[in-house]
C-alpha positions in Angstrom: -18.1 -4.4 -11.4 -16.5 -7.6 -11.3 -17.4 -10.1 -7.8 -14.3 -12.3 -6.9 -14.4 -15.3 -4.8 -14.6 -15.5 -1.2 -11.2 -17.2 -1.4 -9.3 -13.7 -3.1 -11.2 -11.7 0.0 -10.0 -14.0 2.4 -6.7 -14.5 0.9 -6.5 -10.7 0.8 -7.6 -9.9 5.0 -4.7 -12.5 5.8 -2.1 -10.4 3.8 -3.5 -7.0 4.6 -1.8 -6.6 7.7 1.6 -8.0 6.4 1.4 -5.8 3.5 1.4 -2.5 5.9 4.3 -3.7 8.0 6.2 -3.7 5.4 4.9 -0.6 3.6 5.5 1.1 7.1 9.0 -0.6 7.7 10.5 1.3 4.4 8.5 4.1 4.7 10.4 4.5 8.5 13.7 3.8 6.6 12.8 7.0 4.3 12.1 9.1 7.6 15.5 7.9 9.3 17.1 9.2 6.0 15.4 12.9 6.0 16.1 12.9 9.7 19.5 12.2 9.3 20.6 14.9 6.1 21.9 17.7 5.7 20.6 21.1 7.1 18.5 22.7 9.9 16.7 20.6 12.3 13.8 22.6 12.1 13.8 22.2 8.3 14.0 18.8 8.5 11.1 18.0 11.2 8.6 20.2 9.4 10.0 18.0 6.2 9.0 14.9 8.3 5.7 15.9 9.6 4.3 16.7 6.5 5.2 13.5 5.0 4.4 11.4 7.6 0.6 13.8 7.1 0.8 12.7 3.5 1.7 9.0 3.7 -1.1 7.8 6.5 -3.4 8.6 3.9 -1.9 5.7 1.7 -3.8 2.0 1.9 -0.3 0.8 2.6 -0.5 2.6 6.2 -3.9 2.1 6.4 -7.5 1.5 4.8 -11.0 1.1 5.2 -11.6 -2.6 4.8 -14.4 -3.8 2.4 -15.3 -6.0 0.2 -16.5 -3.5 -2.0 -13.2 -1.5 -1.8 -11.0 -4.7 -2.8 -10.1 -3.3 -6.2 -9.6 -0.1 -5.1 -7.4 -0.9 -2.2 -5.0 -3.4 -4.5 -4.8 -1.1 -7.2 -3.7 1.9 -4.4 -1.3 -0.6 -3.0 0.3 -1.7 -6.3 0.3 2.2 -7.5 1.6 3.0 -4.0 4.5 0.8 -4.2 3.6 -1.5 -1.5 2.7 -4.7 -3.1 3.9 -5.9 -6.9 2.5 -8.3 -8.9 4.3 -10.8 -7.4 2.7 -10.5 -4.2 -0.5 -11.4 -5.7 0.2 -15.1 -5.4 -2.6 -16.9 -5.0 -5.4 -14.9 -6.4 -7.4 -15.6 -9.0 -6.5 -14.8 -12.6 -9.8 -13.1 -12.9 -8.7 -10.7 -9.8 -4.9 -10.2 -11.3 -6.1 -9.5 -15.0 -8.2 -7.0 -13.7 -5.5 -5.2 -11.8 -3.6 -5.1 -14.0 -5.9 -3.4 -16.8 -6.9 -1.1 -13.8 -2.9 -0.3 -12.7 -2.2 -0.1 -16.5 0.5 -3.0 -16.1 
C-alpha cells in the first residue's frame, strides 16, 4: 500500500473534525424532514431510530483514527457523501490519484 506524507496525515487530523460537523449538520436536516412528514408518529420515530443506528456507523459521524486507515476513511467519506473531491485541497496528487482509482472517480 501506498505511504503518504506526514503533511496529507496532518492535513487530514485538522479537517477530520470539520468534515463530521458538517456530515452531521445535513444528516440532522434529513432527520428534521422524516420527523416532520406525513403519517404516524410512532412510524416515524422507529423510521428515525433506525437511521440514526445506521448512519453512526458512517466515517462521516465517526471513525477510528489511523494512519493506516487513511485511505479507507477518505474513500468511506467520499462514497459517503461527506467530502468531494474538492475538499481534498491540499493533498498530495499521489493521495488524490489514488482516491480516486479507489472511489472509481
Amino acid at each position: 500500500m501506498n505511504r503518504f506524507s506526514e503533511k496529507d496525515w496532518k492535513l487530514f487530523r485538522s479537517k477530520i473534525s470539520g468534515w463530521q460537523e458538517a456530515y452531521m449538520e445535513k444528516l440532522n436536516q434529513e432527520y428534521i424532514e422524516l420527523l416532520s412528514g406525513g403519517g404516524n408518529a410512532s412510524d416515524r420515530f422507529w423510521a428515525l431510530e433506525k437511521r440514526i443506528r445506521e448512519d453512526k456507523k458512517d466515517c462521516g459521524v465517526q471513525c477510528r483514527m489511523s494512519r493506516a486507515n487513511l485511505l479507507f476513511i477518505l474513500v468511506s467519506l467520499l462514497n459517503e457523501g461527506a467530502i468531494t473531491f474538492d475538499d481534498l485541497e491540499g493533498f498530495s496528487d499521489d493521495l488524490k490519484d489514488t482516491l480516486r482509482h479507489l472511489a472509481g472517480k
